[in-house]
N, C-alpha and C positions, 0 to 999 in steps of 0.2 A: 727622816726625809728621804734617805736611799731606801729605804726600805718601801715608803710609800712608789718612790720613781720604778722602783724593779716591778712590784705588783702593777701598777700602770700597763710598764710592759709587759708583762706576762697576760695580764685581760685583753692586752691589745693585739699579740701576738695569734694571726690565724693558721699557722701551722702548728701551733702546740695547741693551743684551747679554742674550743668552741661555745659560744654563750647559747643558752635559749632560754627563752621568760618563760616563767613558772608561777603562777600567781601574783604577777607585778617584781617577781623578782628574778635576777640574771643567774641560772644553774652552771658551771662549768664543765666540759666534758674534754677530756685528752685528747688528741689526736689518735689514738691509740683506740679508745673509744667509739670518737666519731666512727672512724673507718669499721667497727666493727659492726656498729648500729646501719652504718650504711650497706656493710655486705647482707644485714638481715632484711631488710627492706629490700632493696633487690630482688633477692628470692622470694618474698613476699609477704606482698605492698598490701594486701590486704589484712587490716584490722582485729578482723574475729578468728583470723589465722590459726591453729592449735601449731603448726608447723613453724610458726614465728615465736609461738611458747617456749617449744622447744628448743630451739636455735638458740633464743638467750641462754634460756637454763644449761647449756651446752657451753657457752662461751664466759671463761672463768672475772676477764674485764669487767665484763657487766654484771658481777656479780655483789658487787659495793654502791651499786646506782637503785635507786626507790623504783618499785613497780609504775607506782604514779609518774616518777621525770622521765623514765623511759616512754610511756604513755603518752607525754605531753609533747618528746620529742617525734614521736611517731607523725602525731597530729601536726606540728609544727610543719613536718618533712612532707608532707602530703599538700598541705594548705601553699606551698613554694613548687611542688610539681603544678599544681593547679593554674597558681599565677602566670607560670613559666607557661603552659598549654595555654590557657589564655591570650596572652600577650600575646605569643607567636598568633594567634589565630587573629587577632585585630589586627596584627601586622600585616598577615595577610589578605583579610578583608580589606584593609586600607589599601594594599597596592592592588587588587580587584578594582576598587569603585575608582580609585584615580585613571586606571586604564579605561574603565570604563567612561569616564563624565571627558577624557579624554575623545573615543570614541565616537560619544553625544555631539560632543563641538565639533568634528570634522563632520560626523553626519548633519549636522545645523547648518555647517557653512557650504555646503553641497545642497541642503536644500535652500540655502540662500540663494547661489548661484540658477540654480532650475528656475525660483522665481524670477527673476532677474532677466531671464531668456524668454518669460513666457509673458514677461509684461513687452516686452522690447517685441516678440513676436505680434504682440493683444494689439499694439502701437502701429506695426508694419503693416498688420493686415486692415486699422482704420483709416491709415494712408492708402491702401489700395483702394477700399469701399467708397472715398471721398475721391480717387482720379480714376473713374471706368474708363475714359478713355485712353490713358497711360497703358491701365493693365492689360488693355487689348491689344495695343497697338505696339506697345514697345517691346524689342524681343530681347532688354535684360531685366524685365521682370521674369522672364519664365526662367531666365538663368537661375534665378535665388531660388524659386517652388520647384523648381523642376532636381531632382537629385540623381546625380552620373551611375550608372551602375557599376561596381568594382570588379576590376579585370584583374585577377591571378598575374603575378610575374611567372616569368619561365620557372618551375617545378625541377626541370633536370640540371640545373646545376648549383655548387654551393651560393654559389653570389646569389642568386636567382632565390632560392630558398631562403638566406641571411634576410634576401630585402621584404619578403614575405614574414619573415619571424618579428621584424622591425613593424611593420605595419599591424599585425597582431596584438604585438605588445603594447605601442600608441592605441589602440582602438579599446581592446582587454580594460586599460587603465579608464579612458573616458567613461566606460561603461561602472567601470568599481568605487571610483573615487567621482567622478564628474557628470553629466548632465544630457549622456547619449544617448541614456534609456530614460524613458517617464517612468520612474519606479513609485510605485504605491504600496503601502503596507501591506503585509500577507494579512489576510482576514483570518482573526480568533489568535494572533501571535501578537502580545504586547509586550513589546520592551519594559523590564524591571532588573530588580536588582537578583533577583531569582530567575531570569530569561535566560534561556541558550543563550542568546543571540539579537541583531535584529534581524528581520526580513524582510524581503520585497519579493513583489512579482511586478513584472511589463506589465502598462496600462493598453498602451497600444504600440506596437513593433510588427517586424516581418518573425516568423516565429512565435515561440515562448521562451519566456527567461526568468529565470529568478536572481536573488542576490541576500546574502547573507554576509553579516559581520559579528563579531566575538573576539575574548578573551579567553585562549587557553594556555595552559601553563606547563608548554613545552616549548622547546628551542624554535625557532624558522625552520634548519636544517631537519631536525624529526618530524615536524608539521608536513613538510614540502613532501618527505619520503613515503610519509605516511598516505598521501593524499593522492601520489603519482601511484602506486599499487594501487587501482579502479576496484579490480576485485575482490580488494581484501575486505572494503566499506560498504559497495554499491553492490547490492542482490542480484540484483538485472544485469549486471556485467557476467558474462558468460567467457568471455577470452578477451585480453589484450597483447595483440605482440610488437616490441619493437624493431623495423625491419634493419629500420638504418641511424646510426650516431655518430653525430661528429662535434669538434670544438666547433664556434663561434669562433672569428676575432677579437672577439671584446671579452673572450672568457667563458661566453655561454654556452649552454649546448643546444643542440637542432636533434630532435628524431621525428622520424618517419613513423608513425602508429596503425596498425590495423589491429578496432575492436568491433568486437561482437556483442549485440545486447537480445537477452532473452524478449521474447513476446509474453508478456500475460494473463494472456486468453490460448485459448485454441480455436478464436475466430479471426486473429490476422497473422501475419506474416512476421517473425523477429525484424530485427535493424541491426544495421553495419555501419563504420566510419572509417573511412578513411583520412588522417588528422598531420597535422605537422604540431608538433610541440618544441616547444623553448623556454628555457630555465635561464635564467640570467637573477643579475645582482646591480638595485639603481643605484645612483650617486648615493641616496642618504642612504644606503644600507638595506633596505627593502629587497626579499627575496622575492621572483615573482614567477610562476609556472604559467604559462598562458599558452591556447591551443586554438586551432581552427580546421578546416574540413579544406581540403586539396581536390581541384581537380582533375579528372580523369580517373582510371577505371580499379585501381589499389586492388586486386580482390581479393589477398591475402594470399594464405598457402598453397587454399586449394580452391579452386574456381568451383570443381562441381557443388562446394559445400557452401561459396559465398550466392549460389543462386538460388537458394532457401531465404534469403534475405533480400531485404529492401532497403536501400543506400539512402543514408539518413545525412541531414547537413550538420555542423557545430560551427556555429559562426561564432568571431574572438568572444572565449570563457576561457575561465582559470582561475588560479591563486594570489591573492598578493599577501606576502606574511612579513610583518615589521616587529622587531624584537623590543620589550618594553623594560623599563626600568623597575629594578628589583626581583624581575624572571619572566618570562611568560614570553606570549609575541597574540598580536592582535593580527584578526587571520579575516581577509572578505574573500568572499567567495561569490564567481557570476557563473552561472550555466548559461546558454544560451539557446536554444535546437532549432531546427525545422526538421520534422518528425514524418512528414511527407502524410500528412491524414488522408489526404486522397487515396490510399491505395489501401484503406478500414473501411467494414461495413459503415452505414451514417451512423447507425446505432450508436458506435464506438468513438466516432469523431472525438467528442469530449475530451476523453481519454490524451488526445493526440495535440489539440488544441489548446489544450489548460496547463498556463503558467504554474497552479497551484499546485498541479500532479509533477512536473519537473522540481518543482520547490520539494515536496517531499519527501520525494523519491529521490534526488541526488543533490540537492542544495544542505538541507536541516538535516539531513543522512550525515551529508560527510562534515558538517562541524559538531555532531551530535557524538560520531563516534570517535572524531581526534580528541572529545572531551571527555570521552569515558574511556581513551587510553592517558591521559591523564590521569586521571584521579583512582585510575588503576595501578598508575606508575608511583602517585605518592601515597596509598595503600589508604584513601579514602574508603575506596571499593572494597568489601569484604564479603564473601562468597559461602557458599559452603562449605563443609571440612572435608579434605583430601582434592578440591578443585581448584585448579591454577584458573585463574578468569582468559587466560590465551587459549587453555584446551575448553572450554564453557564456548568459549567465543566460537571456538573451531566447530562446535559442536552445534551452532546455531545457524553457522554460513555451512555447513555439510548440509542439513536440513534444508532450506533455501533451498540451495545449487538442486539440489536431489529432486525436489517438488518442480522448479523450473524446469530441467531436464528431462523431467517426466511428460509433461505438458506440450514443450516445443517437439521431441522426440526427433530432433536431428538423423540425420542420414549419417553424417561422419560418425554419429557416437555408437552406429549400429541398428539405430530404430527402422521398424518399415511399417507400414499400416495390414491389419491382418485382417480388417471389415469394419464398416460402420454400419451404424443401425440408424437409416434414414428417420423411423419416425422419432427418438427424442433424442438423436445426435450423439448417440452412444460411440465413441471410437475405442476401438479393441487394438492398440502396438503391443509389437516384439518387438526383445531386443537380443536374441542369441549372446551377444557379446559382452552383454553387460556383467563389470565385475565389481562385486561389493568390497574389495581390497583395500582400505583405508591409509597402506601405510605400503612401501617398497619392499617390505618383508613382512607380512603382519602374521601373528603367531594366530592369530582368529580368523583368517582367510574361511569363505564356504564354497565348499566343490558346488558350484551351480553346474550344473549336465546337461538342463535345459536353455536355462536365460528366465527372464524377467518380463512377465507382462502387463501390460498399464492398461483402465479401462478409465477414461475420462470424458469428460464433458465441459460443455460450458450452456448459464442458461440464463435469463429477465428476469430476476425478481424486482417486487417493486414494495412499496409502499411500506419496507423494514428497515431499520438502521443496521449496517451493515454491522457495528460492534456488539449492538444486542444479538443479532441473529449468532454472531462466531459464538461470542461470552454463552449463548444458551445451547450453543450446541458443544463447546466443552463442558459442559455442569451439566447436561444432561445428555450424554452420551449412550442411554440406552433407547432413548426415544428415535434414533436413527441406526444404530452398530448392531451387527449381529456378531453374538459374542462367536459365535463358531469360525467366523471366519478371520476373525484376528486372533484365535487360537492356530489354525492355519499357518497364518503370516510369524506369528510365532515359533512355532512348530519347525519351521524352514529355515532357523535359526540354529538348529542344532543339525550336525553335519551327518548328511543321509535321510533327512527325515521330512519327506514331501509326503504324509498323509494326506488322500482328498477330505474337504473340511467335512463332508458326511460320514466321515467314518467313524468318529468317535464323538458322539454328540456332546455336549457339556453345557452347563444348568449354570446361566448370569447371576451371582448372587443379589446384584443391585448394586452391588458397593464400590464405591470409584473415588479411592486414596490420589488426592494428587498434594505431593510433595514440592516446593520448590527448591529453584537449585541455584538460581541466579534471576536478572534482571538489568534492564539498562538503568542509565540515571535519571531519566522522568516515569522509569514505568512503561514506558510504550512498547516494552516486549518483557514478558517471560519466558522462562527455560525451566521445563519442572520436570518429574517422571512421575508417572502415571500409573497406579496398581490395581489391577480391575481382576476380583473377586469371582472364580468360579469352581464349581467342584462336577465332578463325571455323575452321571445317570445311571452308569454300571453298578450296578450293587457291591460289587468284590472290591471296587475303586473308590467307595461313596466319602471314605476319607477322607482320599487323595487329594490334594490340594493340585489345582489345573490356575493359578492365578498368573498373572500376563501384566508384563511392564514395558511402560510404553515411553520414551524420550518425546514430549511432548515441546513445542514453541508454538506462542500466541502471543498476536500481538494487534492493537488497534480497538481494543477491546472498551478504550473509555471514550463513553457520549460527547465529552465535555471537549476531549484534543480534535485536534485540528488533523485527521492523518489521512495517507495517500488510500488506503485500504485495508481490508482486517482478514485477519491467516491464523491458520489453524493448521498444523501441520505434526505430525506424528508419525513415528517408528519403533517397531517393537526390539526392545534390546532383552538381553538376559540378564538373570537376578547379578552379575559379578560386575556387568556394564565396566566395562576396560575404557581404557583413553583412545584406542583404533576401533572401538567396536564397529562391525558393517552395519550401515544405516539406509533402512530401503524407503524414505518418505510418503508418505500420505497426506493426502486435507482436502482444504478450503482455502480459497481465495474469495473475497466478496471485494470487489472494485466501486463506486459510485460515481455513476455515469452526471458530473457536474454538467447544468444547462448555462447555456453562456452570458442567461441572464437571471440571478439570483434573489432580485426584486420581488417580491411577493407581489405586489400589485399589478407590478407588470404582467406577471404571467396570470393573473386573474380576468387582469383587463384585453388581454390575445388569449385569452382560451376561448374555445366554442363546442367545445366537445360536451355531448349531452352525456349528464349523471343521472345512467337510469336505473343506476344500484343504487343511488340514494332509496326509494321507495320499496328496496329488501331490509332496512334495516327497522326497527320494532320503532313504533312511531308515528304522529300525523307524514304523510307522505307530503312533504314541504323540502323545496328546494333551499338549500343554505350555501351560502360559500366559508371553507375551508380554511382561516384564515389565520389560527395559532399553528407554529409547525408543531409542539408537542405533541398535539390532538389529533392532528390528520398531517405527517410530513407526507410530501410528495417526494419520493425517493424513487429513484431506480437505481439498481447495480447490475452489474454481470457476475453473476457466480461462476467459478471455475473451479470442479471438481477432477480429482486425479486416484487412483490408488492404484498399488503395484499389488505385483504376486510372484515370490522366484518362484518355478515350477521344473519339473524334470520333462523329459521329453516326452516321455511316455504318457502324460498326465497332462499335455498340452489344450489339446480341447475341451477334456474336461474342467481344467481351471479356465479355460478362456468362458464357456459358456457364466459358470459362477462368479467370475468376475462382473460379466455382463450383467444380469441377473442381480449383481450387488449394488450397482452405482443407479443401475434402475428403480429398483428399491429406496438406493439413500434420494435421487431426484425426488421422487415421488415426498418422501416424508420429512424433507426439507419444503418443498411445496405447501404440505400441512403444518409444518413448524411455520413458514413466514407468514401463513394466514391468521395461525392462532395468535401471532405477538404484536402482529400488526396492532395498531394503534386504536381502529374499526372494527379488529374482532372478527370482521367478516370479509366481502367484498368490499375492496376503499372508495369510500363513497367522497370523492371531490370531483372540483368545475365549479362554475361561478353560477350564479342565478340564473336562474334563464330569462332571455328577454320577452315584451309579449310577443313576439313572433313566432318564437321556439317553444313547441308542445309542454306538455308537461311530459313525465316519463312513461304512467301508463297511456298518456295518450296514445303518445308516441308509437309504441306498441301495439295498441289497439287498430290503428294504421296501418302498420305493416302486416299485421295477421289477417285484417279486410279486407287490404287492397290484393293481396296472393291470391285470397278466396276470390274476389269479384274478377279478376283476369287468368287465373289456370282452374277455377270452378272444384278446386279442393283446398282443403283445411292445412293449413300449416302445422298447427300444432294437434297431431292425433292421439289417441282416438277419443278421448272427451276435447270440447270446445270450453278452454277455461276461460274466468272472467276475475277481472280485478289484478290483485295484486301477484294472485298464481299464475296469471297472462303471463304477466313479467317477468315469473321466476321460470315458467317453463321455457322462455322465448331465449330466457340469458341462459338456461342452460340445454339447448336444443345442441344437437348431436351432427348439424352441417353449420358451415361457420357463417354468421349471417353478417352482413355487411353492411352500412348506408353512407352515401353519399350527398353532398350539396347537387344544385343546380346551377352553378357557376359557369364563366369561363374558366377556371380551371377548378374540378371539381375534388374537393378535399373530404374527409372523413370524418361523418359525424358521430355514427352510432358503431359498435360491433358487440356479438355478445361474447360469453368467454370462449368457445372453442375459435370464434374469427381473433383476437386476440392472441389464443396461441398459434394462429396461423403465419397472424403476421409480426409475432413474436414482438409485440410493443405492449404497451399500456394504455389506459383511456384518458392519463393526460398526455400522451405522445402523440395518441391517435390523431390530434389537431392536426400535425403536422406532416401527415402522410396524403398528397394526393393519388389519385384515380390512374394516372398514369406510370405510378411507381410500384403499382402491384399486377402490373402484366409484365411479360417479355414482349419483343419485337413482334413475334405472333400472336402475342394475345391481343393487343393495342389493336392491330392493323384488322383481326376477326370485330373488336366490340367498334372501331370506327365503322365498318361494313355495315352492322347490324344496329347501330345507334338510332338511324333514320325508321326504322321497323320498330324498336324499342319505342320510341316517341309516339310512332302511329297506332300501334295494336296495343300498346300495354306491355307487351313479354315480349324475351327473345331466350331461346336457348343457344346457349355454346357449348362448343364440344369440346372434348376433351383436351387442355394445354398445361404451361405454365406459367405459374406465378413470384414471386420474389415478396421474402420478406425483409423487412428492417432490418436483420443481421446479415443480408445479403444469400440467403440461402434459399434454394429452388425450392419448391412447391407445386406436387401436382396434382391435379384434381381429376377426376372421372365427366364431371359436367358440372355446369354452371348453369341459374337461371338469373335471368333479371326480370325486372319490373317496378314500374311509377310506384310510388307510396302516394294515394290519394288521401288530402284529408276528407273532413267529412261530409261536405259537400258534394263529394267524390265528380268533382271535375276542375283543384284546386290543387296543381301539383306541387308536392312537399317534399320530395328527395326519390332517390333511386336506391333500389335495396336490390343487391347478390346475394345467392346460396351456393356456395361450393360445396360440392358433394362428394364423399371419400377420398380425400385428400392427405397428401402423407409427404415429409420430404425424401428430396430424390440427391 
């Protein structure tokens, strides 16, 4: 019986023996043992291990234990790391989805209250409709409809600024949690269990705005710190500084902000803010960052440099971050703007008015990247070998910042304009000062002598998706790049060594290695390097290996997301690529110019613009409307092209002229890429049917090429008189830009062929929206009002030589101009008015 009770204890005993089943029965191992088996496993946990043969064979313990129970405990030991990684990981999906279903109920009970408002409103307003004579007469109905405008407290002193911070903060919150904004779901982002987040954009408001809410699994404190650094998350953040900081009474703090935000084109003007921010902490614990736009004149450091900008509003946005049980903190986030669109081409309006582009661009920005400094921080995130995901990161906002900067070409940073080339908006900056220095001691520092030249642009493309066109112009990079001249840029990499890029020709092999390096966590940007294949033409050198690596970031690249824009952007590094290497950016931007009404039918049923490229494409010549977007999307973007060049002094005009020369080049065959991927193949043939009113397309045609001849008594289209379908193709691609107009009181645009198109730098389903008035200056208007009466009576009028204004707001002049009635065929049955601008170029 003792002897039964001691073995009892001894099986039961876990610091001297360890049990594990072995074919339904209990093996014993010593502690002595265990710890040994454990230290082999450690070193390694793999199975087929020859290293784990040996380690036993090694360790004299294990040397009385069966091949097989060592085997069995392996297995055993494996199958309990497993459970163990398991569990934890349901542990942590578990406090995920309770945060989240969390989440769901406030956002449920917020949209309960919205309803709630809007029936009580639905109510107030059939009490008005049921007493007209109240609502006229009595003057506290206008009290309720009618809303106070809000007047700034005094700015210069603390009390004065406290009561501002307070008002912020009450407004911030109604906005995040309550019912001050009509939020609707951001289109193509649906809450799941795989979702960032949720989203919203403003239905209708003063401004745009978005609002985002999530579960990330970092402190408030880290969240908050992470989120007030603008620039470390937000591309377009070009400088933030804080001018002035002080306590709160209650704890919080108050600063004074002046930031700067990049433009994205090179057809409008950056933005500034001037903002009061406050940080506080509510009753239940909620940390809350909230910011707003201060009046009067902030300019920052330096006035001359804030006068490149245009003073933008931030009405109450900010952070609210609430810490969650088990870890994490639930973070919403509200942007707010008035972006001041007025002072952008119309073209660009979009851009400026769209809640969806602020959502993007700084809403799903920044809980996208406090989530992917989590899951970096808990080593979800795994990268490539020798790269910390902070220098990855760094090496992606270099990129950015670099392409931005290139673009804007500020005055403080050194830049100056060195000529533009009026006809396709080529701009040629210097920048003497600029230094590729990476680092406050960088052992790779390059003696530039010269400075750094930028030749950029910006231009319409239409009828492409902007992630197909990036996606095909990385993957096919020789369909646009001339390899000489990123041997070049290359080249200027190593210190002393500004060959012009004629000098040493070199043979593209084709071949274009691109390696990845990193990635966010949806995918929505890459980080790769790029190895592009070339050898010398020199016979003594034919060996030689001239191959070129390039730090490439892309990003916006898939059809399916929802994103602000698609980038393409690259710098050539050398083969050793250090963590400070100097990064001189290149690329593409493609922007999509969003119309403010997305409806398909809507804009089918407000179009009126004649499709007289329908009858170039192979086919009975039949009007059709456009109606799957896969088949025929109606897309427009703005492209925005940039590329640098260090250069030495000496070598200045010559690299500026090839610069030029380059970007002219890539315009052009980026032009022929979006034709060829277009969806049409050819010319985009959309517009709705035509009514019976409206011609058919050769008619059309046929009209304007008769009624020229019967009123100036010569041929428009020389020196043969075509017929048919060649009518139509010579007429669209006739060499003056031809023009037509309604017979309205206010006469809008029906026909143009492609060079009037590139005149007015719009599209043929834009063209609806251009009238007769918006394509002259003040003197042009006031000559075609003189001469309109003459028009009407003879048929023709000639005018003289003026200007014109296109849709991106850029001049236009012309040599002459004719006009004249389009008669139909009755020819005394007027049907529009048709221009020819003659040798026209912008100014």
């Amino acid at each position: 019986m003792a002897m039964a009770v001691a073995q009892h204890r001894e099986s039961s005993s876990g610091s001297n023996i360890n049990k594990h089943l072995d074919n339904g029965k209990y093996v014993r191992y010593t502690a002595e043992q265990v710890e040994a088996l454990e230290r082999v496993y450690a070193e390694c946990p793999k199975p087929s291990s020859l290293r784990r043969q040996q380690l036993i064979r090694e360790c004299p313990i294990l040397s009385n234990i069966e091949p097989k129970q060592i085997k069995v405990w392996f297995q055993n030991r494996r199958c309990r790391d497993k459970q163990k990684t398991e569990a934890s990981r349901l542990q942590t999906v578990n406090r995920k989805l309770n945060a989240m279903n969390k989440l769901l109920m406030e956002e449920n009970d917020r949209l309960q209250k919205q309803v709630s408002q809007l029936v009580n409103e639905n109510g107030y307003m059939k009490q008005q409709l049921h007493t007209v004579n109240a609502s006229t007469n009595d003057a506290s109905c206008d009290s309720v409809v009618t809303t106070p405008s809000h007047s700034l407290k005094d700015a210069n002193n603390p009390a004065g600024l406290l009561s501002i911070a307070e008002g912020t903060l009450k407004e911030f919150l109604s906005k995040a949690t309550g019912t001050a904004v009509d939020w609707v779901q951001m289109p193509g982002m649906k809450p799941g269990p795989d979702s960032v987040g949720i989203f919203a954009i403003s239905q209708s408001c003063s401004g745009v705005a978005a609002r985002a809410c999530g579960l990330v699994s970092l402190e408030p404190t880290k969240i908050a710190e992470i989120l007030k650094d603008r620039p470390s998350w937000f591309r377009d953040c070009r400088n933030l500084e804080v001018f002035t900081m002080f306590r709160a009474g209650n704890g919080g703090t108050i600063e004074l902000i002046y930031t700067q935000m990049f433009a994205p084109t090179t057809l409008a003007p950056a933005r500034d803010f001037w903002t009061l921010r406050y940080t506080t902490t509510l009753e239940n614990g909620s940390l809350v960052v909230c910011e707003r736009s201060l009046s009067g004149s902030g300019a920052g450091p330096n006035a001359a440099a804030a006068a490149q900008f245009v003073r933008a509003e931030m009405l109450p946005s900010g952070y609210l971050i609430r810490s969650c049980e088990g870890g994490g903190s639930i973070v919403h986030i509200v942007d707010h703007l008035n972006l001041e669109a007025w002072s952008v081409p119309e073209v660009l309006r979009p851009l400026y008015e769209s809640s969806k582009v602020v959502a993007q661009k700084m809403t799903i920005a920044a809980l996208r990247y406090v989530r992917q400094i989590a899951q970096e921080t808990s080593g979800e995130v795994v990268y490539g070998p020798g790269r910390q995901p902070a220098v990855l990161r760094t090496f992606s906002q270099r990129l950015s910042r670099g392409f931005n900067d290139a673009i804007n070409g500020f005055n403080d940073d050194g830049w100056s304009i060195m000529n533009c080339d009026g006809a396709e908006d080529v701009i040629i900056a210097i920048n003497s000062n600029k230094s590729l220095n990476s680092t406050p001691n960088p052992v790779n520092a390059l003696p530039l002598l010269g400075g750094v030249l930028c030749a950029k642009a910006s231009m319409l493309i239409q009828n492409v998706s902007p992630a197909v066109l990036i996606r095909f112009l990385r993957e096919h990079r020789s369909e646009w790049a001339d390899f000489n001249v990123d041997a070049y840029s290359a080249a200027s990499l190593k210190a002393g060594s500004y060959a012009y890029p004629g000098m040493r020709p070199t043979r593209f092999t084709g071949s274009q290695i691109i390696m990845p390096l990193g990635h966010t966590i949806e995918h929505e940007e890459l980080l790769e390097v790029v190895r592009l294949e070339g050898h010398s033409f020199a016979e003594d050198n034919a060996f030689l290996s001239r191959d070129i690596h390039l730090l490439q970031l892309c990003s916006g690249i898939d059809e399916n997301a929802v994103g602000g824009c698609s980038e393409l952007l690259f710098a050539p590094i050398n083969e050793m690529f250090p963590d400070d290497a100097p990064l001189l950016p290149s690329g593409f931007r493609v922007i999509p110019l969003d119309t403010k009404s997305s409806d398909t039918q809507d804009s089918l049923a407000t179009n009126r613009t004649l499709d007289l490229t329908s009858s170039l494409e192979p086919g009975p010549a039949t009007n059709h409307i456009a109606v799957d977007a896969p088949s025929c999307p109606n897309i427009r973007s703005v492209l925005t092209i940039a590329f640098q060049f260090p250069f030495d002094s000496n070598l200045e005009d010559n690299v500026a002229n090839m610069a030029h020369q380059y970007v002219r080049s890539i315009i052009s065959s980026v032009q022929r890429i979006a034709i060829a991927i277009s969806p049409s193949g050819l010319i985009p043939a959309v517009g709705p049917k035509q009514s019976p009113s409206s011609p058919e397309a050769l008619t059309l045609a046929h009209w304007i090429c008769q009624s020229y001849s019967y009123h100036f008594g010569a041929e428009l289209l020389r020196p043969e008189r075509p017929v048919g379908d060649s009518l139509l193709k010579n007429l669209w691609q006739h060499q003056d830009a031809i023009l037509c107009c309604s017979l309205k009181s206010l006469p809008v645009m029906i026909f143009a062929n492609q060079v009037g198109l590139d005149m007015l730098e719009t599209t043929l389903m834009a063209l609806q929206d251009i009238t007769l008035d918006k394509i002259f200056d003040e003197t042009g208007r006031k000559t075609l009002c003189s001469d309109f009466a003459k028009l009407m009576q003879e048929g023709l009028a000639y005018l003289p030589a003026g200007i014109c204004m296109s849709t991106m707001g850029r001049h236009v002049s012309y040599e002459q101009a004719v006009a004249w009635k389009v008669l139909e065929a009755d020819e005394s049955t007027v049907h529009c008015l048709a221009f020819s601008f003659v040798n026209w170029s912008f100014v």
